[in-house]
C-alpha positions as CSV (number, residue, x, y, z in Angstrom):
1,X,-11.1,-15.0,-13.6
2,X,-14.6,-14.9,-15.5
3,X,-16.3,-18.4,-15.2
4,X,-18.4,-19.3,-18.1
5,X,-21.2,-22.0,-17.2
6,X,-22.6,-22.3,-20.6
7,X,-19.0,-23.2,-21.9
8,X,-18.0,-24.8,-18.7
9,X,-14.1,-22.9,-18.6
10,X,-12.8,-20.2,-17.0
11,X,-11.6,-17.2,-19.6
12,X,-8.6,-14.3,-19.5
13,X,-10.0,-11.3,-18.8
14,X,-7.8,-9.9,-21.8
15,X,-9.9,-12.7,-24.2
16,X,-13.2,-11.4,-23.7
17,X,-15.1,-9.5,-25.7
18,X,-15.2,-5.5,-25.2
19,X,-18.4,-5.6,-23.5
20,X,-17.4,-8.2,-21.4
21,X,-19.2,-11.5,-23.0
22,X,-18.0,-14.7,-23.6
23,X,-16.6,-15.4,-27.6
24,X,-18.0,-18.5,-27.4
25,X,-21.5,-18.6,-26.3
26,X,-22.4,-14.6,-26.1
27,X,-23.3,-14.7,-22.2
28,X,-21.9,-11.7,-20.4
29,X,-19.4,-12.7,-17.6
30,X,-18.0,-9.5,-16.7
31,X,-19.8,-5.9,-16.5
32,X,-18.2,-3.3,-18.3
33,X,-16.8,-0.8,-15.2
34,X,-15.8,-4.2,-12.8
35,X,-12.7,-5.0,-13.6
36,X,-10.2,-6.9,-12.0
37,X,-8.8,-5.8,-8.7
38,X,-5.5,-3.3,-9.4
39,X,-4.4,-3.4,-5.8
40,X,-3.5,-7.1,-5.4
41,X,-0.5,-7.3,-3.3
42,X,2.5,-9.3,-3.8
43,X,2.7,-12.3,-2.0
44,X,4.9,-12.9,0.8
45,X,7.0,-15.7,-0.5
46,X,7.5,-14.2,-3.7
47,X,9.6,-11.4,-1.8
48,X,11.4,-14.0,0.1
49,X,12.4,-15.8,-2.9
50,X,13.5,-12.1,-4.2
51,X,15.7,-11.9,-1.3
52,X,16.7,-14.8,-1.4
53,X,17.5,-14.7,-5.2
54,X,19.8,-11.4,-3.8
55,X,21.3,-12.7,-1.0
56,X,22.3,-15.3,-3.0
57,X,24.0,-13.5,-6.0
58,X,25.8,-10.9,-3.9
59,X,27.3,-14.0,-2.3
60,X,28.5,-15.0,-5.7
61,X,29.9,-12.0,-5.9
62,X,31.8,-12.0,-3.5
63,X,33.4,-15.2,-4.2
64,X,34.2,-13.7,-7.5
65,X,36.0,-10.7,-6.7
66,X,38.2,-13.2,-3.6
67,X,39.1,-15.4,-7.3
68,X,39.8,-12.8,-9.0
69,X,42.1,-11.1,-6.2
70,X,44.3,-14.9,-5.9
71,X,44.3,-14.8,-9.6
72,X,46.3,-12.0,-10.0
């Protein structure tokens, strides 16, 4: 995230000016051409939670379907 020092805050990319300055103050922050890294991977614990989001549903599932079966 772009660091302004005139303005003292960090900015959004996306709420920069085209050209890459700050609305406030004018300075450039960015260059045009660097953006912001594309291949940031996914962090580790955000697939575990995933997973365990998954594992955790299909569970439910399966609880379902044995209620449904007494059920009937």
């Amino acid at each position: 995230m772009p660091w302004c020092d005139d303005c003292s805050r960090f900015w959004n990319p996306n709420s920069l000016r085209t050209d890459g300055a700050c609305p406030t103050c004018e300075r450039t922050l960015v260059h045009p051409g660097e953006g912001i890294d594309e291949d940031v991977r996914t962090p580790w614990h955000f697939k575990l939670l995933v997973a365990a989001v998954i594992a955790y549903l299909a569970w439910r599932a399966v609880q379902l379907a044995g209620w449904v079966l007494q059920q009937l």
